[in-house]
FIGU-159835 format. One record per atom (N, C-alpha, C, O): residue in one letter; x, y, z. Coordinates in steps of 0.02 Angstrom, whole numbers, plus 32768, in hexadecimal, padded with zeros to 4 digits. Each point is the difference from the previous one (the first is absolute). Layout:
AXYZ ...
# end
This chain:
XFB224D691E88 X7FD27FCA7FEB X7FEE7FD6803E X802A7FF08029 X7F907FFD7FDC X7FF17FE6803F X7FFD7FAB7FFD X7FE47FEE7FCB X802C7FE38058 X80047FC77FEF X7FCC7FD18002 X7FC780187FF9 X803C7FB3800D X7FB97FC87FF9 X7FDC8017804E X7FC88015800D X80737FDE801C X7FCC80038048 X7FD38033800F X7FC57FFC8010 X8066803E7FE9 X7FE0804C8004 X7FB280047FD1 X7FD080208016 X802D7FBF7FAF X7FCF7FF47FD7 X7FB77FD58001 X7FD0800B7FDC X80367FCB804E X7FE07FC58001 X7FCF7FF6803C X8016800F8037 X7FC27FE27FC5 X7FDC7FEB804C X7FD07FC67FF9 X7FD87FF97FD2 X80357FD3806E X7FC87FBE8004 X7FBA802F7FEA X7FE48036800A X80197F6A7FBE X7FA880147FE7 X7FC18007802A X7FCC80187FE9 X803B7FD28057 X7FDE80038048 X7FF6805E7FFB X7FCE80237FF8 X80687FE8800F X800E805E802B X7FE4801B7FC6 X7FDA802F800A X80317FBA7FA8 X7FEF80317FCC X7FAF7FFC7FED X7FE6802B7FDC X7FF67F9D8041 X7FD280077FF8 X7FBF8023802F X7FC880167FF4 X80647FE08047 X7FE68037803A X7FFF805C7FE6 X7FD5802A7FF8 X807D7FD38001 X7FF580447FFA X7FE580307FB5 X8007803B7FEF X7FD67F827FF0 X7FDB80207FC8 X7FBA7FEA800C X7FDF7FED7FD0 X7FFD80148086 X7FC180008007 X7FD47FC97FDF X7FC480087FF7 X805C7FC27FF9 X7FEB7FB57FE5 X7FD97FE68032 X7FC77FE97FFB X8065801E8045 X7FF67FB88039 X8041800E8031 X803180237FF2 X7FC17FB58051 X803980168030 X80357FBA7FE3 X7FF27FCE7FDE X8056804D8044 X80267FC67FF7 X7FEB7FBA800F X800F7FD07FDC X7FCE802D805A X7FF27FA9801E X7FC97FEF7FDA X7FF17FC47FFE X7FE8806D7FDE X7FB87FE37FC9 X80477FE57FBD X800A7FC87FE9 X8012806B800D X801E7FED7FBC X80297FC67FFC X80067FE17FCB X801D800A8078 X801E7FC18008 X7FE27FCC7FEB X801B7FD37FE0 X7F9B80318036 X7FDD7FD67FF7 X7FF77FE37FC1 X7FFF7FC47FF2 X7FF5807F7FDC X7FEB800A7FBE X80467FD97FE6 X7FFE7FCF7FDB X802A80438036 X804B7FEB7FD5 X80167FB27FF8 X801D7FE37FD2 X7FBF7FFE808A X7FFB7FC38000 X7FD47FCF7FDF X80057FC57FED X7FC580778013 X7FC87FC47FC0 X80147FF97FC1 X7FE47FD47FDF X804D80538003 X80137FFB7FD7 X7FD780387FD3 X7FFE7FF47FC3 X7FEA8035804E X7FD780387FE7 X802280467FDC X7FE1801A7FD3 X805A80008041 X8018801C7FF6 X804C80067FBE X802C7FD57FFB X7FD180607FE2 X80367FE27FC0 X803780488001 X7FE980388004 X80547FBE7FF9 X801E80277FED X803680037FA8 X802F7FDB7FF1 X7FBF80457FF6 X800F7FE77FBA X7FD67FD57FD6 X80037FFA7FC3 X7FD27FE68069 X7FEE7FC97FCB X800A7FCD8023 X7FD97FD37FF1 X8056801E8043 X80167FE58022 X7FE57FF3803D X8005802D802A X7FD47F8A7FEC X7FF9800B8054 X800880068037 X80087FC88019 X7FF98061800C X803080208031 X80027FD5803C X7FCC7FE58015 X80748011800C X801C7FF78045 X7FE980088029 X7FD6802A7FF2 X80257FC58062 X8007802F802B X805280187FFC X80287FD87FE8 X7FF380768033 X803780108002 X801280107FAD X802C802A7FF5 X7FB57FB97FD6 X801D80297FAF X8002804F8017 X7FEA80088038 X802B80307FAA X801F80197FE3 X7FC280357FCA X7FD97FED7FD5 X803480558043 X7FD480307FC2 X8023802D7FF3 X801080238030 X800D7FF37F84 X802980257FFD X7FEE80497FC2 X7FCE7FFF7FDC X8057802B8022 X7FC980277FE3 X7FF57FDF7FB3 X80257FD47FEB X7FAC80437FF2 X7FF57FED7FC5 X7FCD7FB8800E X7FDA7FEE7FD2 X80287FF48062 X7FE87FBE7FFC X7FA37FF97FFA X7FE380288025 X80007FBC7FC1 X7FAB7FED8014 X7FF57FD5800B X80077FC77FEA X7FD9805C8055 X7FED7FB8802C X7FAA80158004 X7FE480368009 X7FFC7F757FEA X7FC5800A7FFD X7FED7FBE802F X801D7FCD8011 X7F9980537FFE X7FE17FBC8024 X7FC97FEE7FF3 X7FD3802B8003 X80197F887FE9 X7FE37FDE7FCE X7FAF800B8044 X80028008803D X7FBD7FF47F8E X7FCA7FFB802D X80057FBA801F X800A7FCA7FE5 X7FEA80498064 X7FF37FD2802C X7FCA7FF08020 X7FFB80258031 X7FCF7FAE7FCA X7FDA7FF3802C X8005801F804C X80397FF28013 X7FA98030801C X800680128044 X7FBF7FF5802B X7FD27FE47FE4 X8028802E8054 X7FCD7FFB801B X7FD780217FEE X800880387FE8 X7F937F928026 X7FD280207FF9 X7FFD7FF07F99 X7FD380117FDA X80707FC98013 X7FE180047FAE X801C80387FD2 X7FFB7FF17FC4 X801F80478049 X8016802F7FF8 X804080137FE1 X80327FF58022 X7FD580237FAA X80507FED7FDD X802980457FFA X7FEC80357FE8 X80587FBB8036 X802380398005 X80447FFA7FE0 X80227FCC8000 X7FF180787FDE X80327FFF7FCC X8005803A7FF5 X7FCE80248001 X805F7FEF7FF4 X803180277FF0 X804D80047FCE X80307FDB8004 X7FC680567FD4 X803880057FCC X803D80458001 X7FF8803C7FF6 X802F7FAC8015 X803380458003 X804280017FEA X802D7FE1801B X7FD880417FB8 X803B80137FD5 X802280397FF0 X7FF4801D7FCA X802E7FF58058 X8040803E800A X7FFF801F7FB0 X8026802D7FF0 
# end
């Protein structure tokens, strides 16, 4: 059985490596408060573990332009 750590990865890295946005865009996102895990709004440094959905609310961006994304394991 594999444990929490082995399982889990910052919501930064998990949203990179599911082609969202790079880590330092998503920081960003996490800091505006844009981003949810569970339902929940995410940290910098929270925590994604399997089973979890993490979504990110439309955001205003440059140029007027609204970007969002939804993803659930």
């Amino acid at each position: 059985m594999m444990n929490d750590i082995e399982t889990s990865v910052r919501v930064n890295k998990y949203l990179a490596q599911k082609g969202v946005t790079t880590r330092r865009e998503a920081d960003i996102l996490i800091a505006e408060g844009s981003v949810y895990i569970n339902s929940a709004k995410a940290r910098l440094g929270d925590k994604v573990f399997a089973g979890d959905s993490v979504t990110i609310r439309a955001v205003p961006r440059r140029g007027g332009a609204l970007a969002w994304a939804r993803r659930s394991p």
